[in-house]
MARKETI-693007 format. One record per residue (C-alpha): x, y, z; residue in three letters; residue number from 1. Coordinates in Angstrom, 2 decimals, decimal comma, padded with zeros to 5 digits. Each point is the difference from the previous one (the first is absolute). Layout:
X; Y; Z; ALA; NUM .
...
! end
This chain:
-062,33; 047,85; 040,44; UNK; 1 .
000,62; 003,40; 001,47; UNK; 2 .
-000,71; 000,67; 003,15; UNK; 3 .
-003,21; 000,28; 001,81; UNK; 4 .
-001,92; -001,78; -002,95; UNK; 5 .
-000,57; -003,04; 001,80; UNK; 6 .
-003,80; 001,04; 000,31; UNK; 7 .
-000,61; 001,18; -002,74; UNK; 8 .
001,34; -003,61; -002,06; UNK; 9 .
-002,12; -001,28; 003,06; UNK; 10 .
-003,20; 002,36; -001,52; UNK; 11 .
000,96; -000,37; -003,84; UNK; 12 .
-000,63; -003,66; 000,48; UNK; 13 .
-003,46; -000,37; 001,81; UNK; 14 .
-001,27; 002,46; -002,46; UNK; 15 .
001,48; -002,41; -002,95; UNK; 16 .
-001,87; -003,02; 002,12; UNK; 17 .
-003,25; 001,87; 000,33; UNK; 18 .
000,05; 001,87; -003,93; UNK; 19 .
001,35; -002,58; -002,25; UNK; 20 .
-000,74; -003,32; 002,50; UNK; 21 .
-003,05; 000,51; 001,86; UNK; 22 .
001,77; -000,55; 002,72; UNK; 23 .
-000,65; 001,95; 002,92; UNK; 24 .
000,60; -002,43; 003,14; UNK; 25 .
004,12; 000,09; -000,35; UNK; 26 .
002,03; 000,33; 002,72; UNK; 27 .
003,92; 001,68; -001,32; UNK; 28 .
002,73; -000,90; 003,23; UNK; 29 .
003,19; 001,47; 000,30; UNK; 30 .
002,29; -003,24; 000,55; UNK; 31 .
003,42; 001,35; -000,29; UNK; 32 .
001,47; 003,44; 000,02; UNK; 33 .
003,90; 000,29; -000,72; UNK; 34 .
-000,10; 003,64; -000,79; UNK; 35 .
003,00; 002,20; 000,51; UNK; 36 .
000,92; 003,69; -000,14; UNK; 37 .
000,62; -000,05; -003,77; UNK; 38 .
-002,77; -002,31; -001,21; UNK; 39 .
-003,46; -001,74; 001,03; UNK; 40 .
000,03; -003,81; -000,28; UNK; 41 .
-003,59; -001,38; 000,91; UNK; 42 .
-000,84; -003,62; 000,07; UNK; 43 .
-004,33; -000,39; -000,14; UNK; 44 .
-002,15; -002,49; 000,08; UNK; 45 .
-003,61; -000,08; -001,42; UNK; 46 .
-002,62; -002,24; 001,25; UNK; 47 .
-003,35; -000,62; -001,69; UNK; 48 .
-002,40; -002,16; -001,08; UNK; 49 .
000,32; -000,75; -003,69; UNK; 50 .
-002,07; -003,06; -000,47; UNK; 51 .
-002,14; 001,97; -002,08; UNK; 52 .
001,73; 001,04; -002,14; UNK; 53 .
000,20; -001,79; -003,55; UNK; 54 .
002,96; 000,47; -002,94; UNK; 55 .
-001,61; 001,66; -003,45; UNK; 56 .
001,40; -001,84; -002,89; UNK; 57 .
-000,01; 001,39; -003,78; UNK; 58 .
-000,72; -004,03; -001,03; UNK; 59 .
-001,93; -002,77; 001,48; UNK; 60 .
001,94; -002,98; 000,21; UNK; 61 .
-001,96; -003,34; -000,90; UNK; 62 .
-000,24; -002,63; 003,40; UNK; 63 .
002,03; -002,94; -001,28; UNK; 64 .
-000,53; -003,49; 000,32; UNK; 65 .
001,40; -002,37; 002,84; UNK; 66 .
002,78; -001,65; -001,31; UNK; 67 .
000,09; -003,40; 000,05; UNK; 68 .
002,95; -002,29; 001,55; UNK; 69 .
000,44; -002,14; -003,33; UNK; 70 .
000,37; 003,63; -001,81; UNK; 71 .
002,03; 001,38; 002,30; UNK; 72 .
002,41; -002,72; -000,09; UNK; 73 .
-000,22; -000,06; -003,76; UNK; 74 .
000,69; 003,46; -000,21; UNK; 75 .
003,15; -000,57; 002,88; UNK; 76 .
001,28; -003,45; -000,58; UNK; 77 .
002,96; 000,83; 002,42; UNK; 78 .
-002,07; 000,46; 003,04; UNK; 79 .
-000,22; -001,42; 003,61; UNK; 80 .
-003,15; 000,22; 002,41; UNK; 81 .
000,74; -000,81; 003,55; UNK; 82 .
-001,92; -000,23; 002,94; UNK; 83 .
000,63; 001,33; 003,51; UNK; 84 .
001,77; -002,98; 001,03; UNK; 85 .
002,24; 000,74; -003,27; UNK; 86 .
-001,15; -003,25; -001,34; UNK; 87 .
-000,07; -000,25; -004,12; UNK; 88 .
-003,94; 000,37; -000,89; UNK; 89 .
000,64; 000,12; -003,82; UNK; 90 .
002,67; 000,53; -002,20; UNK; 91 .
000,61; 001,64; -003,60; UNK; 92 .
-000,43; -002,98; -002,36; UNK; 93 .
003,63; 001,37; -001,99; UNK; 94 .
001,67; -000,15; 003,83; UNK; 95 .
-001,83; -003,81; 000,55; UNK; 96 .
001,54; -001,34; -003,16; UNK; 97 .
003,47; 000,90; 000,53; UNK; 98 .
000,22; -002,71; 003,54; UNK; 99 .
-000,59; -003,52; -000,78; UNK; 100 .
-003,38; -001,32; 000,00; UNK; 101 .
000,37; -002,23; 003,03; UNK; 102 .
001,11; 002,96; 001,98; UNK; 103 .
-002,73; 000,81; 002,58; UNK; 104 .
-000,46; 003,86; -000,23; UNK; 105 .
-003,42; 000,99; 000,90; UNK; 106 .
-000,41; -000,17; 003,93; UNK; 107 .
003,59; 000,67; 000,47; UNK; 108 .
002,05; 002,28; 002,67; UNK; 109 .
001,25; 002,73; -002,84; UNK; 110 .
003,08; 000,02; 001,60; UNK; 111 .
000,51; -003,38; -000,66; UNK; 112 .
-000,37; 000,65; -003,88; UNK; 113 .
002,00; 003,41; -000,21; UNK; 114 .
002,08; 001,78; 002,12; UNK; 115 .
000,05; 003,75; 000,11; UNK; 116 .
003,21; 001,52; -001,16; UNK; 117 .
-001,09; 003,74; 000,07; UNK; 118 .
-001,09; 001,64; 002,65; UNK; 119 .
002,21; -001,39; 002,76; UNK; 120 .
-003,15; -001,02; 002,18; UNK; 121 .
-001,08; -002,78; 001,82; UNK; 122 .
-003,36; -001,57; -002,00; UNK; 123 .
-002,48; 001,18; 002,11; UNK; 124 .
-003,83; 000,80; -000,42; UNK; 125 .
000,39; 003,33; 001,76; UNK; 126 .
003,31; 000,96; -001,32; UNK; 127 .
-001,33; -000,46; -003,23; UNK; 128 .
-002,86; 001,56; 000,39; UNK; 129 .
001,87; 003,40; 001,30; UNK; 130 .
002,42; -000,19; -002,80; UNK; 131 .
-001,65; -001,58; -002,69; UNK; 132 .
-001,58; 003,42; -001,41; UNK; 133 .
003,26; 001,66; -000,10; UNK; 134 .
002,75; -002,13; -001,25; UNK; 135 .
000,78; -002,79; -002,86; UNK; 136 .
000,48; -003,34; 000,85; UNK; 137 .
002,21; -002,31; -001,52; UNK; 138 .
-000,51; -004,20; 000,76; UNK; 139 .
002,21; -003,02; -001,18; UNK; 140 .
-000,68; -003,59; -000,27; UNK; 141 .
000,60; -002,21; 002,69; UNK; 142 .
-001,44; -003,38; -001,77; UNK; 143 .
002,19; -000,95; -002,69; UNK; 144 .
-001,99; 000,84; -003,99; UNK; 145 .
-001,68; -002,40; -002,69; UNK; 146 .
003,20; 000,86; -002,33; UNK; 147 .
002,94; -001,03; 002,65; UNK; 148 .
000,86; 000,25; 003,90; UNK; 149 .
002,32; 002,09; -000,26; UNK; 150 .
-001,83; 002,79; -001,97; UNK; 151 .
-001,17; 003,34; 001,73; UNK; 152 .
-003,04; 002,38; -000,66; UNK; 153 .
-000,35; 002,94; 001,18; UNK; 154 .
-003,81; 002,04; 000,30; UNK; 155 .
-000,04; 003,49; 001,04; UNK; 156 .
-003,23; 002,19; 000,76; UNK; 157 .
-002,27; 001,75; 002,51; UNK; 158 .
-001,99; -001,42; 002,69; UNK; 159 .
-003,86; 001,28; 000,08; UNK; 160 .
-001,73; -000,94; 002,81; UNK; 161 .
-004,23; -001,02; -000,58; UNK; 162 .
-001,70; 001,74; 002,93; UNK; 163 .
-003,34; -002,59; -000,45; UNK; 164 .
001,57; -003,06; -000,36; UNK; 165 .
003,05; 000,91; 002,46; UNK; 166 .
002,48; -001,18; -002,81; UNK; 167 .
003,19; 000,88; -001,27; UNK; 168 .
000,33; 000,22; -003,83; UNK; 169 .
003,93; -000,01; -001,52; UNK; 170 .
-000,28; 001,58; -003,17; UNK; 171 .
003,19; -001,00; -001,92; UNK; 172 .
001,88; -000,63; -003,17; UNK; 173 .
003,31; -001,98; -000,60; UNK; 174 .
003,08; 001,52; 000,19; UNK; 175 .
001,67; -000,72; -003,37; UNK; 176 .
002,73; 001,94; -001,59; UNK; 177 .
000,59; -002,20; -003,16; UNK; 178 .
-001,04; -002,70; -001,92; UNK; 179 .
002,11; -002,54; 001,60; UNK; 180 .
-001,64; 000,86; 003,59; UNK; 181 .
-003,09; -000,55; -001,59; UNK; 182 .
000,69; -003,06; -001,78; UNK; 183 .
001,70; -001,48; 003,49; UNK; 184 .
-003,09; 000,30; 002,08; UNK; 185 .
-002,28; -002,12; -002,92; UNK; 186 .
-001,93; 003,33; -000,95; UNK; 187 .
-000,77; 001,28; -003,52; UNK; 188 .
-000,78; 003,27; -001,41; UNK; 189 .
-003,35; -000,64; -000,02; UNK; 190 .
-000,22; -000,97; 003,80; UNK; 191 .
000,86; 003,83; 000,89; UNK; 192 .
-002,57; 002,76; 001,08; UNK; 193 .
-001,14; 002,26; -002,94; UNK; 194 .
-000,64; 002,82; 002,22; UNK; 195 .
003,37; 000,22; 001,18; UNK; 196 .
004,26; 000,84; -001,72; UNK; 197 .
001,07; -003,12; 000,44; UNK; 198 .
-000,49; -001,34; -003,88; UNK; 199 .
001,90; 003,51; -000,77; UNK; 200 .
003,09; -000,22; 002,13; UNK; 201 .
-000,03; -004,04; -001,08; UNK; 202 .
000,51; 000,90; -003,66; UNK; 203 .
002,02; 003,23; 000,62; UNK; 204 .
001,88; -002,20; 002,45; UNK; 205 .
000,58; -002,59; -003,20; UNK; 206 .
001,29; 002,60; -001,81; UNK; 207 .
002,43; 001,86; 002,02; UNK; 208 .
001,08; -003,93; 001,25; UNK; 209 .
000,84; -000,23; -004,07; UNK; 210 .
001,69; 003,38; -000,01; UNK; 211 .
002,22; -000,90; 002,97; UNK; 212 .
001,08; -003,60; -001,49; UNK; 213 .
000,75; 001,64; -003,42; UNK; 214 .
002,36; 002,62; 002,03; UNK; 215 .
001,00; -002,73; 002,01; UNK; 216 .
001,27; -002,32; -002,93; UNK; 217 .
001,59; 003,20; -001,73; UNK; 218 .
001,70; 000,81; 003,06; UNK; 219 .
001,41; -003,52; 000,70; UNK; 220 .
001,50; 000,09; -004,14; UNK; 221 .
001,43; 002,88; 000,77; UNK; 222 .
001,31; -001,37; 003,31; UNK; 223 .
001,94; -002,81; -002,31; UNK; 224 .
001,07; 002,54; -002,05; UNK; 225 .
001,53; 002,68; 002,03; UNK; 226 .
001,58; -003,49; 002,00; UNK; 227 .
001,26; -001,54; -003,47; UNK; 228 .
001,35; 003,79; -001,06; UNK; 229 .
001,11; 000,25; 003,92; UNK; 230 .
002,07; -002,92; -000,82; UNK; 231 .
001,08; 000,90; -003,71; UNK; 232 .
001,74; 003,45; 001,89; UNK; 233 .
001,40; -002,03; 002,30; UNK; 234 .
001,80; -002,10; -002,34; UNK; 235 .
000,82; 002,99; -002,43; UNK; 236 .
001,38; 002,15; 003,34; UNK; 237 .
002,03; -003,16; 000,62; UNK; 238 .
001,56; -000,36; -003,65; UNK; 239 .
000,46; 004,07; 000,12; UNK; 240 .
001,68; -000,26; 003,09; UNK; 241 .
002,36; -003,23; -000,94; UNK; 242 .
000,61; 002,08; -003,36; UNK; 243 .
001,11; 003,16; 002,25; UNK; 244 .
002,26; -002,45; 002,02; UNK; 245 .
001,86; -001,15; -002,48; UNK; 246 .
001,05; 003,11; -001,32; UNK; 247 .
000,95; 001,69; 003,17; UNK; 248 .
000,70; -001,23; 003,70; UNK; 249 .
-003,69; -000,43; 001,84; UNK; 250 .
001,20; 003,17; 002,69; UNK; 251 .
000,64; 002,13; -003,18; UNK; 252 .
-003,01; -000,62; -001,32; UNK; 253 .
-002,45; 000,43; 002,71; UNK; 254 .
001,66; 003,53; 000,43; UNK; 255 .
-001,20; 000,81; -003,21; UNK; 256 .
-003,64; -001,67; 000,90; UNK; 257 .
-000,11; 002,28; 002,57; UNK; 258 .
000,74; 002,79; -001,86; UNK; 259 .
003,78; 000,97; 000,23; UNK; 260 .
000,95; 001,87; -002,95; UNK; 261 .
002,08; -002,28; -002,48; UNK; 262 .
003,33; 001,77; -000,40; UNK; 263 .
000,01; 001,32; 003,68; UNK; 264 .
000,66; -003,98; 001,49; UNK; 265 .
003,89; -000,92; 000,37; UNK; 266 .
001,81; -002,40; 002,12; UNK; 267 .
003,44; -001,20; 001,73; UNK; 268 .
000,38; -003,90; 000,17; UNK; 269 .
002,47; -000,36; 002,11; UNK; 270 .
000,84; -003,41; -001,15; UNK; 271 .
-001,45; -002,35; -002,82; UNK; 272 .
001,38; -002,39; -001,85; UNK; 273 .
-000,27; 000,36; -004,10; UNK; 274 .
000,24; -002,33; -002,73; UNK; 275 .
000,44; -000,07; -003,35; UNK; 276 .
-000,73; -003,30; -002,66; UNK; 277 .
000,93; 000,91; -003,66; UNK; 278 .
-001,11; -002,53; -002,80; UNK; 279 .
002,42; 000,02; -002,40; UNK; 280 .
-001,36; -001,37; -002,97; UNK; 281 .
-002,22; 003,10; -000,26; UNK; 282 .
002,17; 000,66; -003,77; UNK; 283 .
-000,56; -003,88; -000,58; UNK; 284 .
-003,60; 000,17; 000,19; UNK; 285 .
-000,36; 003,67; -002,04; UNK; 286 .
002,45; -001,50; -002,92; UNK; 287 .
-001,45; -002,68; -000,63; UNK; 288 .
-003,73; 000,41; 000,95; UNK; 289 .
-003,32; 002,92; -000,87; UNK; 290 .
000,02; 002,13; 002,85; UNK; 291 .
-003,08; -001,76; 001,09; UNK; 292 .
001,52; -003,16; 000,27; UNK; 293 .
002,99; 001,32; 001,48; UNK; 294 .
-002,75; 002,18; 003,12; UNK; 295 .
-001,94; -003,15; 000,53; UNK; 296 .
003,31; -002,39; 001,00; UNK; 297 .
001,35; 002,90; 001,99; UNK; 298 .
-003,43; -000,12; 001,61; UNK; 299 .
000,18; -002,94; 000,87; UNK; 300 .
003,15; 000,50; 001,96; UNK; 301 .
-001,05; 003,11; 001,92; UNK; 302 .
-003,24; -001,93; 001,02; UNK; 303 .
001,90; -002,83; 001,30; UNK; 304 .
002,15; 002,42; 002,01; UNK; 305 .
-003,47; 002,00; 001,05; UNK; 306 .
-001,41; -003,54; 001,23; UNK; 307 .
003,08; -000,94; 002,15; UNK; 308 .
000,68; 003,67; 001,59; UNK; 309 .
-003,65; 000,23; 001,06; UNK; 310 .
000,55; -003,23; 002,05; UNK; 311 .
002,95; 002,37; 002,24; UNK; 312 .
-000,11; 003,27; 001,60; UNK; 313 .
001,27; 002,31; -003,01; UNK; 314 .
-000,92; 002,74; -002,26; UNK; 315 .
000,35; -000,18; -003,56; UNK; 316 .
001,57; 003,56; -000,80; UNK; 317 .
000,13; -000,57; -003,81; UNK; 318 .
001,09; -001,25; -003,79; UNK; 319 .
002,62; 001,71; -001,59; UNK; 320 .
000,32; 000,33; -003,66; UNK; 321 .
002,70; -002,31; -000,14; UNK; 322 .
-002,14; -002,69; 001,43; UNK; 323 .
001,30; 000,26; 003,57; UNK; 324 .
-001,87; -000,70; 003,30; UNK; 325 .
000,00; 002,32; 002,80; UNK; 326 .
-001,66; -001,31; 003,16; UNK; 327 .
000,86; 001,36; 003,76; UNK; 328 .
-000,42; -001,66; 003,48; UNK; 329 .
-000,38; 002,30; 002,87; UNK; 330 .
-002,08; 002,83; -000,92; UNK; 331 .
-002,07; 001,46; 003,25; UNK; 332 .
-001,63; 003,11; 000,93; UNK; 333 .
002,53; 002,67; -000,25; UNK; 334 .
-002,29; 002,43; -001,47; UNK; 335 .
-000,18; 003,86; 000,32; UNK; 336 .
-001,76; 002,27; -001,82; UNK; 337 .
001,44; 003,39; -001,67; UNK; 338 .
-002,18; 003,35; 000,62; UNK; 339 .
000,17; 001,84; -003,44; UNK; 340 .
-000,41; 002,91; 002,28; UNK; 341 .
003,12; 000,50; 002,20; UNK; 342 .
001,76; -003,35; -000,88; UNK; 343 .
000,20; -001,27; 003,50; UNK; 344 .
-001,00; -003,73; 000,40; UNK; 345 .
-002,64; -001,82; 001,91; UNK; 346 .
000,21; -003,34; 001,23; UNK; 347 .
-003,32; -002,31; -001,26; UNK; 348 .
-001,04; -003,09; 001,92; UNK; 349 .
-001,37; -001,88; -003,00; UNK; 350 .
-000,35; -003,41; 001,51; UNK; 351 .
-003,84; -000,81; -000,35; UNK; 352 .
-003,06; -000,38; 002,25; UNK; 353 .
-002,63; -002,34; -001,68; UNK; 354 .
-000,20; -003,52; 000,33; UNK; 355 .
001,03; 000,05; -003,49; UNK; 356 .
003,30; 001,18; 000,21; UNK; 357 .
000,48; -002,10; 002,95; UNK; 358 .
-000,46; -002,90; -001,88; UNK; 359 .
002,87; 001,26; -002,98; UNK; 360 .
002,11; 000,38; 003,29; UNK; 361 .
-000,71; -003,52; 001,41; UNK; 362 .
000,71; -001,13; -003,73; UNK; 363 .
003,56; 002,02; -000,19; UNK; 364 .
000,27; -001,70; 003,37; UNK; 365 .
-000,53; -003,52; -000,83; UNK; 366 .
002,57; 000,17; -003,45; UNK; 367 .
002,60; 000,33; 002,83; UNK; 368 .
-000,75; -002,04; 002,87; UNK; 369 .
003,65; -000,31; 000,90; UNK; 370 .
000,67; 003,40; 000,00; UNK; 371 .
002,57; 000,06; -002,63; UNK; 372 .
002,06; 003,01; -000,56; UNK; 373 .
000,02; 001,69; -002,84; UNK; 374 .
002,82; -001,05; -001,52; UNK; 375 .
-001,12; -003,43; 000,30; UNK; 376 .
-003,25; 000,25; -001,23; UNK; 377 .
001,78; 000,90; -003,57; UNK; 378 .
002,58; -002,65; 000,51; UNK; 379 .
-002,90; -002,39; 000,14; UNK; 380 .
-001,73; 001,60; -002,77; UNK; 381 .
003,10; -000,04; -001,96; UNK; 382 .
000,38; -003,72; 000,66; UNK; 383 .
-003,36; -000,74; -001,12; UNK; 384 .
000,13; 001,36; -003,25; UNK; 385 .
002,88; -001,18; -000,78; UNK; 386 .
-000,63; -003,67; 000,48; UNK; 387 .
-004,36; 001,15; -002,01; UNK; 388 .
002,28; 001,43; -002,79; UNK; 389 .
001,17; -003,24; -001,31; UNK; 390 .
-003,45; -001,10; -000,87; UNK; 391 .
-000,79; 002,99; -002,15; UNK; 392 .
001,84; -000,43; -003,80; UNK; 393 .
001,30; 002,36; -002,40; UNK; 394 .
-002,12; -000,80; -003,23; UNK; 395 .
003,15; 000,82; -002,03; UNK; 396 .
002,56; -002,20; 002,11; UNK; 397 .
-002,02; -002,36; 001,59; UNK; 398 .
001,68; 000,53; 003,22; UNK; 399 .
-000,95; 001,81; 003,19; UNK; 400 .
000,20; 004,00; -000,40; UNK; 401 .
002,99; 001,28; 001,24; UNK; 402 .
000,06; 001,96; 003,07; UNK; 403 .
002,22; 002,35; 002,32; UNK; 404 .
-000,97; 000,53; 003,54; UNK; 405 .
001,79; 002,41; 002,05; UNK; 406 .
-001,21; 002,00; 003,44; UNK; 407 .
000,73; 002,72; 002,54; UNK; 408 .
-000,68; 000,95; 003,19; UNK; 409 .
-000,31; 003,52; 001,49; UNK; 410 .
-001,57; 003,30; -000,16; UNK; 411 .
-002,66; 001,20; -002,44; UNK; 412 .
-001,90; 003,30; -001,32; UNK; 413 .
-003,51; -000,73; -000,68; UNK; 414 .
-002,67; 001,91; -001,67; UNK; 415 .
-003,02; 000,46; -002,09; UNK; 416 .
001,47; 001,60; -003,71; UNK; 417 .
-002,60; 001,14; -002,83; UNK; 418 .
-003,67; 001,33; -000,28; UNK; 419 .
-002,05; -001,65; -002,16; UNK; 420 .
002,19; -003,41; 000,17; UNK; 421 .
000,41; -000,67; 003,58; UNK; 422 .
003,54; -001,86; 000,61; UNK; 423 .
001,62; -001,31; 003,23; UNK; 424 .
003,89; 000,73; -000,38; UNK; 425 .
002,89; -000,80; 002,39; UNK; 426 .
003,57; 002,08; -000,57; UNK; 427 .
003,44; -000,20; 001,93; UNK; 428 .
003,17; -001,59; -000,10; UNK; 429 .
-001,56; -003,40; 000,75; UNK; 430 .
-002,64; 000,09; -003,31; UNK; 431 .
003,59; 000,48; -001,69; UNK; 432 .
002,00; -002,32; 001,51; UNK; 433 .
-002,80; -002,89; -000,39; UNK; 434 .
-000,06; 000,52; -003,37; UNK; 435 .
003,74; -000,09; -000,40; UNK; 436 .
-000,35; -003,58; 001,83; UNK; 437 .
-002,16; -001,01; -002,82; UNK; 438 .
001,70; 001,52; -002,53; UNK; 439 .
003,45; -001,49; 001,43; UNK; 440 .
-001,49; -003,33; 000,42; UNK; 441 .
000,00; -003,36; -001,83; UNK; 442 .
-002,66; -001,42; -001,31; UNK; 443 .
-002,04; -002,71; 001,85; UNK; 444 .
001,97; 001,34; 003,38; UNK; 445 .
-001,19; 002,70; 002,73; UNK; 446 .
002,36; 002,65; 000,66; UNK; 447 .
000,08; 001,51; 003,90; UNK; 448 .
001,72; 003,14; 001,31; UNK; 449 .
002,26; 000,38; 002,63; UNK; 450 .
-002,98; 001,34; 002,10; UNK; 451 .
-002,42; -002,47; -000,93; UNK; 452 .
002,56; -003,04; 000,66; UNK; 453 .
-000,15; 001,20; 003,57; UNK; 454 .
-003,58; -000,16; 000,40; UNK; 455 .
000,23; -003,44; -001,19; UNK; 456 .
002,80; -001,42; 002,17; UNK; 457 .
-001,76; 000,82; 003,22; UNK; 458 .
-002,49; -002,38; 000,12; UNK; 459 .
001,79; -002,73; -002,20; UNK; 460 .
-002,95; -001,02; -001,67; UNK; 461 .
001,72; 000,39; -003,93; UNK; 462 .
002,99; -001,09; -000,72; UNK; 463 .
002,40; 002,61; -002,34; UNK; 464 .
003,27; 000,04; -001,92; UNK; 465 .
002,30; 002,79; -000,14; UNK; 466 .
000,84; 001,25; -003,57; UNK; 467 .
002,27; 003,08; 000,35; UNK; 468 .
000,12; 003,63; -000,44; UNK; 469 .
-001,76; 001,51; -002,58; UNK; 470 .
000,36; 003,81; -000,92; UNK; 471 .
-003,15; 001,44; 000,82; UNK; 472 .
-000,97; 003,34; -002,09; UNK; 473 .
000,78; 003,73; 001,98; UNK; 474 .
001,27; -002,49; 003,19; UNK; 475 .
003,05; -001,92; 000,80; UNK; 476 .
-000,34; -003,68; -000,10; UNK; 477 .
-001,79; -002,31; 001,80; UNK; 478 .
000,24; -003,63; 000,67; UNK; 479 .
-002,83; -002,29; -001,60; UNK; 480 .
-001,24; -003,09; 000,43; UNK; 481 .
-002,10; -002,90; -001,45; UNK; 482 .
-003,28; -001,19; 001,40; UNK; 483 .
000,15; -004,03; -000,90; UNK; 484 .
-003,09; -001,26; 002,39; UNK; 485 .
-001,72; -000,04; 003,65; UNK; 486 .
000,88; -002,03; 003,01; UNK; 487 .
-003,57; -001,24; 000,44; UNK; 488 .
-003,31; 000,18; -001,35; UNK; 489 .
-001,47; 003,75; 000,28; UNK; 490 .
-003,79; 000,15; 000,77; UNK; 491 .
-000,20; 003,36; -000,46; UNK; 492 .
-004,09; -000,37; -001,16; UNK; 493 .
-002,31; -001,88; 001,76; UNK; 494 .
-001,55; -003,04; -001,47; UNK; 495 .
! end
């Protein structure tokens, strides 16, 4: 108030008292002043006798009844009255039934029958009695239930202390939050209070509990299902990524995974070893056979040689028109990419990261645990499908195909050529003079090269023939030689 009102507040309420009231003996006592330069802050207090003094009301309310015990429990069959020793007097008949009936309840220490799990207090008489009006109280059996020992109820409600019989009244309902709580303590529907929510949050409860298990089971179908399609792209990313293998070398193709423009990727091997196989009785099969005849027998062949050259360290370049077999041995990451820009080069790690890739290394790994060199992972090749040839049969002849085999060793170009048609191709002098070796060759015998017989020699693990000179195309001659066998077994894949 503003200042230097204190008196007249002071005046303004005795004449209130003595107008309105008819109260004249009041005594108005400044208790507390904590006024200040900017404001007045009075604290007053007003002492008189108001005993007098009775409330008008619009309505006369009807005196009611005593109610009786037998009522009242009827009316609150969850309900515990206590005496000051906090003995049990009487108990809610719906609380009685759910204990056994030879369990002694009446006359009992409450504490022995629940124990108090909210508020945090000791069970006391006078603690109680100073809390009791002010906070909820939440109990829990201690004596095991008529349904099982092991289940649990749970009664929450106020406690109302009765001033003439020096009692304690809990006034409580059971603290259910769906049907199957309900059903575990041995109580019904009809066992619950009509005067409070608890039917209502029972059967909304039930409901929502239906909801959740209907989301629940739709959420664990679609839990197979994204697993079982989880599992169906795992398989399809495998068979797209063994298709991509085979029709480039695995560096290659992560480059363009990773997003290295196609035509920008070339590479210098310094050394690989090449080989050709050329079936001969390619004019054999198309004179005398429908082409589809002729495509499935051929087939046949170039699966064979697919089956064996997976088992070894090599990449299957390609099939010619004229029914020769290009594979290579040797092919690592030499990559570097073109700039379209400025033409300069930049040198790409493609070697990969996941555990994926490092289990395609471990693989490339274990198809040549004796670290064989190139060279002599084609010599072994070449050895191998030599001696598979002779149990695959010209239909015309009814004799093994004939074959030429003939390999180099050396330096290679390598590169991604085309757009839509994505194709691995190697050039250089040794793609030429490999082929020549084939060409040159006899059939059912594996030419070698100069170069390649000394790769071979080193180790002496094949044994070789020397068959001359032979004029080699835009070169001078070279010396050749037969491959006729190994010195020992080759376990060049694990088994």
């Amino acid at each position: 108030m503003r200042h230097g009102l204190t008196h007249f507040a002071i005046g303004g309420l005795k004449a209130v008292a003595s107008v309105i009231y008819n109260q004249n003996d009041i005594h108005v006592i400044v208790q507390h002043d904590f006024s200040t330069n900017d404001y007045s802050q009075v604290f007053i207090w007003v002492q008189f006798d108001n005993k007098n003094y009775k409330t008008k009301r619009l309505f006369n309310f009807p005196s009611l009844p005593d109610l009786s015990v037998t009522t009242f429990f009827q009316v609150f069959p969850f309900s515990i009255l206590m005496n000051s020793s906090l003995r049990i007097h009487h108990m809610g008949k719906n609380i009685v039934k759910i204990f056994p009936d030879d369990t002694p309840l009446i006359g009992q220490l409450l504490n022995d029958v629940f124990q108090i799990i909210q508020p945090g207090i000791f069970f006391e008489w006078d603690k109680i009695l100073s809390y009791g009006q002010y906070i909820v109280f939440m109990m829990e059996n201690r004596l095991p239930l008529r349904i099982g020992s092991s289940s649990r109820i749970r009664l929450k409600g106020q406690m109302k202390y009765i001033q003439n019989k020096n009692m304690l009244w809990f006034l409580c309902h059971p603290v259910l939050e769906i049907v199957d709580d309900m059903i575990s303590t041995g109580l019904h529907l009809t066992d619950l209070s009509l005067f409070d929510n608890t039917n209502g949050l029972l059967i909304t409860g039930t409901s929502q509990q239906q909801q959740l298990e209907e989301i629940t089971l739709r959420q664990n179908v679609w839990r197979r299902k994204a697993s079982y399609i989880r599992k169906k792209l795992s398989t399809s990313h495998k068979t797209n990524q063994s298709l991509l293998y085979s029709t480039m070398p695995k560096h290659i193709a992560r480059l363009l995974q990773s997003g290295v423009q196609v035509n920008s990727i070339n590479e210098c091997q310094p050394f690989v070893s090449i080989m050709f196989i050329n079936v001969m009785d390619l004019k054999t099969l198309t004179d005398h056979l429908d082409a589809t005849h002729a495509i499935t027998y051929l087939n046949n062949v170039v699966i064979l040689f697919d089956a064996i050259a997976d088992k070894y360290d090599v990449f299957k370049v390609e099939i010619r028109a004229d029914a020769s077999y290009m594979a290579v041995a040797g092919i690592h990451d030499q990559a570097c990419i073109t700039r379209p820009s400025n033409g300069s080069q930049l040198s790409l790690m493609s070697s990969a990261n996941g555990e994926e890739d490092d289990k395609e290394e471990n693989d490339d790994q274990k198809k040549n645990l004796f670290e064989l060199n190139s060279t002599e992972i084609i010599a072994a090749l070449s050895l191998e499908l030599l001696q598979a040839s002779e149990d695959i049969h010209n239909p015309i002849t009814n004799k093994p195909f004939d074959l030429k085999f003939g390999f180099h060793s050396g330096m290679a170009i390598g590169g991604i050529i085309g757009i839509r048609n994505y194709q691995y191709c190697l050039f250089g002098d040794t793609v030429k003079i490999a082929s020549q070796m084939m060409t040159t060759g006899e059939v059912g015998r594996i030419h070698v090269s100069q170069t390649a017989y000394s790769h071979l020699v080193k180790d002496r693990r094949f044994t070789l023939e020397y068959r001359g000179q032979m004029n080699i195309e835009d070169s001078e001659p070279i010396d050749t030689f037969w491959l006729t066998g190994s010195t020992a077994i080759l376990p060049t894949t694990k088994n």
